[in-house]
Structures are given as C-alpha cells and as structure tokens.
C-alpha positions as CSV (number, residue, x, y, z in Angstrom):
1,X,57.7,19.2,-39.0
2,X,53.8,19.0,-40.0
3,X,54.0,15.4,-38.7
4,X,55.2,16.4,-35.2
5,X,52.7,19.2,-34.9
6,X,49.8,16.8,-36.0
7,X,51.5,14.5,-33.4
8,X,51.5,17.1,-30.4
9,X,47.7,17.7,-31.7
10,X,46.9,13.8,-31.1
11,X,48.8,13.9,-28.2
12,X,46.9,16.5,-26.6
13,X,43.4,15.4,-27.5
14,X,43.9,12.2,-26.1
15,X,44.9,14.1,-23.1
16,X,42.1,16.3,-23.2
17,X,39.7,13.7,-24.2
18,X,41.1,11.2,-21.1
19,X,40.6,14.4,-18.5
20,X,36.9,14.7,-19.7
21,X,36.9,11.1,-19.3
22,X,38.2,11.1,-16.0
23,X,35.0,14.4,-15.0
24,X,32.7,12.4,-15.6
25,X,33.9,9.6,-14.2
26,X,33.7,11.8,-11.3
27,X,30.7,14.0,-12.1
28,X,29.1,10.0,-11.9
29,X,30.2,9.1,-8.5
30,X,29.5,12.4,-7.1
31,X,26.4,11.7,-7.9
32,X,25.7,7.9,-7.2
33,X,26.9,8.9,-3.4
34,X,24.1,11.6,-3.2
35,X,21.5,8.8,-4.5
36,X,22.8,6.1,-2.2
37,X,23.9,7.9,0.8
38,X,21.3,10.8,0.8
39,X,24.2,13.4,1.3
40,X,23.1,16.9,-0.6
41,X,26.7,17.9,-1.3
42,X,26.9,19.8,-4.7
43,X,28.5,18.5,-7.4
44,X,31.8,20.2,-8.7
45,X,34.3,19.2,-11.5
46,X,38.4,20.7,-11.1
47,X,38.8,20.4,-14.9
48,X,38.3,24.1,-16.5
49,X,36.0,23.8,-19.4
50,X,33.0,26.2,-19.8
51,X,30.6,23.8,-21.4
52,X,31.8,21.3,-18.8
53,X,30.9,23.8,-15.7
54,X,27.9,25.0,-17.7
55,X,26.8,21.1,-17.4
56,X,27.8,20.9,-13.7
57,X,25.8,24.2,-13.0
58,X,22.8,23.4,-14.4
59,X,22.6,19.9,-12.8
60,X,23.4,21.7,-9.6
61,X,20.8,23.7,-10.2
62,X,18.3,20.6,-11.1
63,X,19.3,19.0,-7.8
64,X,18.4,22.5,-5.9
65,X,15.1,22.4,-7.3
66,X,14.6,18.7,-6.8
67,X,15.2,19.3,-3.0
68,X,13.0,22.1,-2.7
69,X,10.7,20.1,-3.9
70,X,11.7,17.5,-1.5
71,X,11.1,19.3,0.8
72,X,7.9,21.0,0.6
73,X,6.7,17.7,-0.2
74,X,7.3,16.6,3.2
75,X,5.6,20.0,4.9
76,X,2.5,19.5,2.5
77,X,2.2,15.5,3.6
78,X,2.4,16.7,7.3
79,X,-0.3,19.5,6.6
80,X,-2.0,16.7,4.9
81,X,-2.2,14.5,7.6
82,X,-2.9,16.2,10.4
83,X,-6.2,17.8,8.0
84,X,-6.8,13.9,8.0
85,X,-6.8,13.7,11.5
86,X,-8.6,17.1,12.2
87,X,-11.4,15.5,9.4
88,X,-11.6,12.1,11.5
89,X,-12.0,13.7,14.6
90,X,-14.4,16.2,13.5
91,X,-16.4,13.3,11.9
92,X,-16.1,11.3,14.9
93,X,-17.5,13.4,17.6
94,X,-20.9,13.7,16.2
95,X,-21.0,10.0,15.2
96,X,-20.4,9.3,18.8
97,X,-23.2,11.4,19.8
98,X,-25.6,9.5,17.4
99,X,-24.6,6.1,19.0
100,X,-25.5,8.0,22.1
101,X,-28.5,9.4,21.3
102,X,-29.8,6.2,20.2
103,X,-28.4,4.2,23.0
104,X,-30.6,6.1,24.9
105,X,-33.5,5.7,23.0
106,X,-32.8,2.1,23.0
107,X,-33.4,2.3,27.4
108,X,-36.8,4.2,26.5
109,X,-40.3,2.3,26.1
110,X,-40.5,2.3,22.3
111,X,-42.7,-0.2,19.9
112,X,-42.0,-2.7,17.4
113,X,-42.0,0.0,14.7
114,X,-40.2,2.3,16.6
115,X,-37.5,-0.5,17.5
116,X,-37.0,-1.7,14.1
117,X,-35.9,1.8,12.8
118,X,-33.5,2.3,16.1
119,X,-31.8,-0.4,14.7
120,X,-31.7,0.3,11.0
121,X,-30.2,4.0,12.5
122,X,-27.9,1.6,14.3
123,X,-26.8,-0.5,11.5
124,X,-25.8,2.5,8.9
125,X,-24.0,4.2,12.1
126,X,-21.8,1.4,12.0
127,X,-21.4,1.6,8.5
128,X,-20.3,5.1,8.8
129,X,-17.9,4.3,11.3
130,X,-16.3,1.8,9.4
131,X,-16.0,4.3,6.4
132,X,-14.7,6.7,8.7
133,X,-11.7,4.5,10.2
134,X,-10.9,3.0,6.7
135,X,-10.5,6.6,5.0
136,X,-8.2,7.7,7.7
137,X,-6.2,4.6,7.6
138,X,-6.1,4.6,3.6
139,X,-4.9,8.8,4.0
140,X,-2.1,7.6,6.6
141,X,-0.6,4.5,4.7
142,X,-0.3,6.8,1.4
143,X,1.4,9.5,3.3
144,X,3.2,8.1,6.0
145,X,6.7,6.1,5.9
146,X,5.9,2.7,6.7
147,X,7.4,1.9,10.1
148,X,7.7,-1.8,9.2
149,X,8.9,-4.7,11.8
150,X,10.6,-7.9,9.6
151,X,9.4,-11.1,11.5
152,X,8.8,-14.9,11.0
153,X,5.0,-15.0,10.6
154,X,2.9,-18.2,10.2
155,X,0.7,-16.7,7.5
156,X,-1.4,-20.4,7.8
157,X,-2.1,-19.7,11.3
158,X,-3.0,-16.0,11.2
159,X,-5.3,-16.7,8.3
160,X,-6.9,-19.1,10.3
161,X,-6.9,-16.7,13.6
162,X,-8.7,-14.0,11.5
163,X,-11.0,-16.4,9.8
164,X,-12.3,-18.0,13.1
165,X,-12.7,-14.6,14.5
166,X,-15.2,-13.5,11.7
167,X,-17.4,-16.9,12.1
168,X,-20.2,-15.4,13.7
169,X,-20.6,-12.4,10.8
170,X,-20.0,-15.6,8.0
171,X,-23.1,-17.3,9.6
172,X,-25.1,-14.1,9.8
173,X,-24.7,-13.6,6.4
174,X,-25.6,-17.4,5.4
175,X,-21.9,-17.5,4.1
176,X,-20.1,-21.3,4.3
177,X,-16.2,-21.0,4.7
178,X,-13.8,-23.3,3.2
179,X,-10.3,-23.6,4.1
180,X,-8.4,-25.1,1.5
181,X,-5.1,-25.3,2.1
182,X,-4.2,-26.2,5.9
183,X,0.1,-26.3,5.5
184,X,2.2,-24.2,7.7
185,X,3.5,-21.2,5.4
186,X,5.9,-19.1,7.1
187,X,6.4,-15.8,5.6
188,X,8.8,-12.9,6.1
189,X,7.0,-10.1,6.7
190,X,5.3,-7.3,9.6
191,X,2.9,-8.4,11.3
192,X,0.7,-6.1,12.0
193,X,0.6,-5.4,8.3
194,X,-0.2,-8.9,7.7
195,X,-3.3,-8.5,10.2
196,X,-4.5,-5.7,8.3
197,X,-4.1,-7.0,4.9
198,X,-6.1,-10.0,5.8
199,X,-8.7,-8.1,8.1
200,X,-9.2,-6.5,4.6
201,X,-9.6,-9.0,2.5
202,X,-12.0,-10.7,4.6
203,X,-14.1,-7.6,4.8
204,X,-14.2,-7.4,1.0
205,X,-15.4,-11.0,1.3
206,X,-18.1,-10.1,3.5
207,X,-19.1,-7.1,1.5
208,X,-19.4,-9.1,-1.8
209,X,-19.4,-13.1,-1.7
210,X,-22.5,-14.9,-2.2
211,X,-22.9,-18.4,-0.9
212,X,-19.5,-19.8,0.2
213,X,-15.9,-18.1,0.4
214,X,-13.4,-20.2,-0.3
215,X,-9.8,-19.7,1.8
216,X,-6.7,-21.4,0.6
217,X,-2.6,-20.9,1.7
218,X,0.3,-22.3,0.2
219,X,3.8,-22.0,-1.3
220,X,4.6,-20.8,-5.2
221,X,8.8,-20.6,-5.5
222,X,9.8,-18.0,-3.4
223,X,6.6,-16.6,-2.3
224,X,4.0,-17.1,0.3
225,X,0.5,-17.3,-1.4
226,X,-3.3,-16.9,0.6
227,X,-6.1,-17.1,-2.4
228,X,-9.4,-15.6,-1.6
229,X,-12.1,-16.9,-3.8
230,X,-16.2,-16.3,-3.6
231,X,-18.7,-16.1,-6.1
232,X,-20.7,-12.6,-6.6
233,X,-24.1,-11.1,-7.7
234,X,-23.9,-11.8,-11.4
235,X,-25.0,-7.9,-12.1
236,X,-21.9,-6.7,-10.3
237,X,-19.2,-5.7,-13.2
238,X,-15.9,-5.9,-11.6
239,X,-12.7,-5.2,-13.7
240,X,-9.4,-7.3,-12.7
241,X,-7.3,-4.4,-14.0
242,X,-9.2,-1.6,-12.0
243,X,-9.8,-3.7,-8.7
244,X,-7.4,-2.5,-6.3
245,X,-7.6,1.7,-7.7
246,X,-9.2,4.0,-4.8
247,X,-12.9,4.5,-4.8
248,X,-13.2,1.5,-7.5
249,X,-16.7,0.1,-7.1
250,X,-18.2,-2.7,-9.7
251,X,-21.7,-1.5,-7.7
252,X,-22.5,1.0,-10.5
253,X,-25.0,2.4,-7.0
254,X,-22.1,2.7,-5.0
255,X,-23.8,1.2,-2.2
256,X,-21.6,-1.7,-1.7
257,X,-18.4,-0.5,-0.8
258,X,-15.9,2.9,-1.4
259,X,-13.0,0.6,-3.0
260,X,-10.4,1.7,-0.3
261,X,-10.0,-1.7,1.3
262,X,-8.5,-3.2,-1.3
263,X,-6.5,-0.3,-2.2
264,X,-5.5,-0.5,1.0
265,X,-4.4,-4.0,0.9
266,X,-2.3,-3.1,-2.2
267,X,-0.3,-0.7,-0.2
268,X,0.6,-2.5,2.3
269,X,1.4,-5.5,0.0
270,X,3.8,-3.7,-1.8
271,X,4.9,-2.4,1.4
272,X,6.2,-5.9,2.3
273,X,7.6,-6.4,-1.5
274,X,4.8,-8.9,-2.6
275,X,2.3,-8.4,-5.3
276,X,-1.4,-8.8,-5.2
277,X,-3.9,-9.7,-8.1
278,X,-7.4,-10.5,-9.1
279,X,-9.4,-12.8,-11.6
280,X,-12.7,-12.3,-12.3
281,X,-15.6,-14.1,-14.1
282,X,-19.2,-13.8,-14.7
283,X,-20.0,-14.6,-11.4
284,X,-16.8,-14.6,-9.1
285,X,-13.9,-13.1,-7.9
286,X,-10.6,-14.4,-7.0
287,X,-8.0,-12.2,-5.0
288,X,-4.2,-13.8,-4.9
289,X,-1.7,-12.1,-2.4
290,X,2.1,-13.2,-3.0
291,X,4.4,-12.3,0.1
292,X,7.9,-13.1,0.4
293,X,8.7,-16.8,2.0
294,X,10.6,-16.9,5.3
295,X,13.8,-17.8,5.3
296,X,16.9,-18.4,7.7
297,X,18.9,-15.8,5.5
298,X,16.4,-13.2,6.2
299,X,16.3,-14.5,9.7
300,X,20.0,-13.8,10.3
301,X,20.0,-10.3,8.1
302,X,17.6,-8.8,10.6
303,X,19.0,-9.3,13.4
C-alpha cells in the first residue's frame, strides 16, 4: 500500500516537474520571438502555479517598463536632434555674417596691417566652421539609425581619390605623402561612410603629422586594412587607449583639435562591423582601420 502511494507521489512529480519543464520551455520561446521578431506580445504561461504566474507577472512587468523606456528614448533622441539642428543653425547664421562682413572688408582699400588680420579673422572663421559641421555630424551619427547602403567599394582607389584631393593643403603644410601600398582592396562596405571615414582620418593627419604621412592599403584574412602613419610634435601625449573617446585631446591647450573626428571615424567603423585602432610612440601615431573584405557571397546576399 505505502509503495503504491510513494509510487503515485513519483508519478505525479515527474508529471508536475515535466509540465514546468514544458512552461518554460515556452516562457523561452515566447520570449526569444519578442527579441528576434520585435513583436511586444506579453508573455503568458496555461499551467496554474502561483509562483510560476508570479514569475510571468513580474517579467511582464520588466518588459513594460523596458518599452516605456524604449520609447521615451526614441522621443528624447528626436528632441535631441532637432536641439542639434536648432544649435547648428543658430551658430551658422552669424558665422555666415562674419564671412560677410569680412568679404566686404576684403573689397575695401585696407593696408598691409590691416590685410594681414582680415585674414587671420579669415582663417579661425574657417576653423569655426569646421567645428561647427563636425559637432553636428558627430550629434547625428550617435543618434540617428544608420541608413547604410552595402556595396563593392575599391577602398585602394577611394584612398587614393581623397588623398589626391588634399594635395594642395599637404604641400601647404610642407607635408610629403607616401602611398605605400598600391593593390586593389575591395571592401564590402557604404560608401559614403567610407568617404567620411577617410575624409577624417586625413583631417586628423593634417591637424597633427609633422614631416611626412605615410598611407598604406592592403589585405589581413578577412579584412580590408588602410594604415595611417605620421610622426607628431614630441610634447603631444597621445594615449592609444583614449584616442578615439569624444573631446580626447593629447594638446594639453586644446588648440589642436576637439577629438570628435576620430570619434567620429570609430562610429562609423563600427557601423560597417570593422574595428579601428591606434599605436603610438614618442614621436608618432599610427591609426589602423579593419573593414570587412568584399566578397561574391555578400555580393549575392544583398541583392
């Protein structure tokens, strides 16, 4: 008799045990189809256990909250970028009377003295522009969703493009340019985010190098590689580690630069699921950019 009820008692565990087995198994794929498929359906359970519905309440509950969150995360980016756009226009419209002002004064009888400060005023105008256009573009990439165009892109040629087109500002700086690496390296990628990265890069070049940059492209396993490497002014303490954080300066003066254009390339590298590092010396500064290779696979898949 005592074994039969211990029996039944087995019986029914396993039973019980299989059924809470079987909740979760549910409970799990409930919630694997909100994560993959973005549906907000609420997770429920048909077994009756009150600790088991107390679980299923309080993760509804957690996914509630999370979407609320979700949400007003989405209303506060707006807010946040059109306050971006408000600030760059607001910025811009007096900038553009400066350049106008001074245009004029530039048609007026002035002499050597009065010439050479036009076009100092001149020269930090542009400056400011260029700050201007690279903080609004910095605020968009971290708030908007990248609106990204997979292509075939010969990364040799546009580094090459982008290169020649900065020739005349290499010479005015007394900068020599070496292209290393010449090979065709065809990388799978948007293109326009490509231009940008390396518009960047060549900036920070400009900005920093001393003597010579040195430009080199070429393939490392499945990645596409372009190496930037110049030497620097020996008093300007650059960390490797801190490089690519916003508003990072190794110009303890903060003349130099804000720090945003190579945050900026690390967004969009990551964008296109490549990685981008530095190395630095006493005396130089190497910047490697790894983006994924073309290849016919990827070709086909976007299509």
């Amino acid at each position: 008799m005592l074994i039969g009820v211990l029996i039944i008692i087995i019986i029914l565990l396993i039973v019980y045990i299989l059924l809470l087995k079987g909740q979760f198994r549910s409970i799990n794929r409930q919630l694997s189809r909100r994560l993959n498929k973005h549906t907000r359906q609420p997770v429920n359970v048909q077994m009756i256990d009150h600790q088991l519905d107390e679980l299923v309440i309080n993760i509804n509950n957690c996914l509630k909250a999370e979407e609320t969150l979700r949400l007003a995360g989405i209303r506060e980016e707006k807010k946040f970028r059109d306050l971006i756009a408000n600030i760059s226009h607001d910025l811009r419209t007096p900038l553009t009377a400066i350049n106008g002002y001074l245009q004029m004064l530039d048609n007026t009888q002035l002499n050597k003295e009065q010439q050479r400060k036009i076009m100092v005023a001149r020269k930090y105008a542009g400056e400011l522009e260029q700050l201007i256009a690279r903080f609004f573009e910095y605020s968009y990439l971290v708030t908007a969703e990248p609106q990204l165009t997979q292509e075939r892109v010969n990364l040799t040629n546009q580094v090459t493009e982008y290169l020649a087109e900065m020739v005349p500002a290499f010479e005015e700086r007394q900068l020599k340019l070496q292209l290393v690496e010449a090979k065709p390296v065809i990388v799978w990628g948007d293109k326009e985010s490509i231009k940008r990265i390396l518009q960047n890069l060549i900036r920070n070049c400009l900005q920093h190098a001393i003597d010579y940059i040195s430009v080199s492209c070429y393939e490392e396993r499945d990645y596409a590689v372009v190496a930037f490497k110049n030497p620097v002014d020996k008093d300007l303490e650059l960390e490797a580690d801190n490089l690519f954080e916003r508003f990072y300066t190794g110009d303890k003066a903060r003349e130099r630069s804000t720090g945003l254009g190579l945050s900026i390339v690390k967004l969009l590298v990551t964008q296109l699921g490549g990685t981008v590092h530095a190395n630095t010396g006493k005396g130089w500064l190497e910047i490697h950019v790894k983006l994924p290779l073309y290849t016919e696979d990827k070709d086909t898949s976007g299509r």
